[in-house]
Each structure stands twice: as C-alpha cells, then as structure tokens.
N, C-alpha and C positions, 0 to 999 in steps of 0.2 A: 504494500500500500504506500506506503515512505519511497520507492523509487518510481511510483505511480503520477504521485502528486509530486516529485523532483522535474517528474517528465512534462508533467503540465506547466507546470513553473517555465521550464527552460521554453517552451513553445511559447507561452502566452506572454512572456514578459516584452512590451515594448518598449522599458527603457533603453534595453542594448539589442535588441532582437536583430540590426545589421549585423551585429558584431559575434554577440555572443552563439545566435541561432543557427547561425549558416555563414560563417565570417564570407565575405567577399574577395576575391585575392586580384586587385587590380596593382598595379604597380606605375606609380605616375615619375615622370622618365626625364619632366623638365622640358625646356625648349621650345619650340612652335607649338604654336596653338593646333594647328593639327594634330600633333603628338597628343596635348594632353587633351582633345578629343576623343582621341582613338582610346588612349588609356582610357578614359572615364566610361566609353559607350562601351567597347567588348569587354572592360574589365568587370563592368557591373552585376554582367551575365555568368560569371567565373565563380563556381559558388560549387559545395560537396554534392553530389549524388547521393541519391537516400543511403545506399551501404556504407559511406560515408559519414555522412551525417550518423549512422547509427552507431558507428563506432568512435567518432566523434562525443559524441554523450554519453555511449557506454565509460571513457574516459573523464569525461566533465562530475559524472554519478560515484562512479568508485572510486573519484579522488577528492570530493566533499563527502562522502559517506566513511569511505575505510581509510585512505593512506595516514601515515603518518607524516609531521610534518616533514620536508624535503625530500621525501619518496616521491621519486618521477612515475606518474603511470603514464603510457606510452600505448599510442595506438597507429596501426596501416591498414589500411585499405584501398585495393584500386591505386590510382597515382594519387595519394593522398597521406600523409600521416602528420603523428604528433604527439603531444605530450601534455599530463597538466599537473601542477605540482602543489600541493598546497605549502603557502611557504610560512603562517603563524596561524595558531587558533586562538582567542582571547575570547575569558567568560564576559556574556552581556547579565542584564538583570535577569531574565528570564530564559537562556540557554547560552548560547556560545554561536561565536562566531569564526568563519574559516578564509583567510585571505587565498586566493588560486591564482597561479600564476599559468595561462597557458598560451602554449604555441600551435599552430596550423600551418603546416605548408600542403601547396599544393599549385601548382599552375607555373611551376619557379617559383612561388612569392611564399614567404613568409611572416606570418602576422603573429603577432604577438598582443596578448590580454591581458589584463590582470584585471581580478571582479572578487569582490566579496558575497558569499554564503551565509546566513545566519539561520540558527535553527531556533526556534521558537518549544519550551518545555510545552507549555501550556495546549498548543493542539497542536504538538507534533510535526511541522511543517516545517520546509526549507526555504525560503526566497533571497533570491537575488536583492542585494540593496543597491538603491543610487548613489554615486559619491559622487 
C-alpha cells in the first residue's frame, strides 16, 4: 500500500513533474538561435519509455523507502540508466524526512536532481516537498 501511494505521489505531483516524473534530456548547446531551437523543440520530446520510466521509480521507491544513507541504488534499462542516493535523513515533528540525490542519463544527457521525501507518522504517506 506504502509503494502504492509513493506511486501516486510521484505521478500526480506537479511541482516537479518535468523533472522528477519523466526528466527531459535536452541538452542546450549555446550559439544561434537555430541551435537553441533545435535543442529546445526535439529535446522536449526526449523523455524515458514506460520500461524506463518503470525502473526509473523502481529506483526513486527503494531508495526513499530502504537505502541507507549514501547507498547508491542504480538502475538500466533500454538506452537508459541511473542512480539515486539518498544522501541525509532528518526527524521532522511528525516523521522524518529523506534528502535524494539523483541522476538520469539517457539521450547523451545527463540530468541531475536533488528533491526531498518526507514521510508523514500520522497516515503513513510519503510526499515530495517544494523547496
């Protein structure tokens, strides 16, 4: 149930839903405007495929759920892989929080995250915060 509602979480959040959901991997290059057309319009479309994306979040889940801090969990799929790390956890009032540092490559491009987790005692939920 707990990596159910993780799952809705990560789908439904649009604070960071470019980023965190499905990162984008465009890569802007500099130079004429042409370029950084081309970059912006075919980079936009540059995004994981569901097997992707599923191992994608199977990493995002067992590294706010299980890792310990600086345990890299590490995922490939397809031309695609990555890693996410949690890198401190700090108690809030009501449950604790998990800072995650992660990476995506994929297209050549490498994007890099970092987002906090908090879990909530009281009914048992994870959500992404804004910072």
């Amino acid at each position: 149930m707990v990596i159910g509602k993780l799952l809705t979480l990560l789908i439904s959040t649009s604070v960071y839903a470019d980023n965190l959901e499905n990162p984008r991997f465009f890569n802007y290059r500099g130079g004429s405007f042409a370029n950084a057309l081309e970059d912006f319009t075919f980079g936009w479309f540059k995004k994981l495929d569901d097997r992707e994306v599923a191992a994608y979040y199977q990493s995002l889940i067992h590294g706010v759920m299980y890792a310990e801090n600086g345990q890299t969990v590490q995922w490939f799929e397809g031309r695609a892989s990555g890693e996410t790390t949690p890198v401190i956890t700090y108690p809030t009032g009501n449950g604790y929080c998990r800072r995650m540092y992660v990476v995506a490559v994929a297209y050549g491009v490498e994007k890099h995250l970092q987002r906090t987790a908090c879990y909530t005692n009281s009914n048992s939920t994870w959500r992404w915060i804004k910072e």
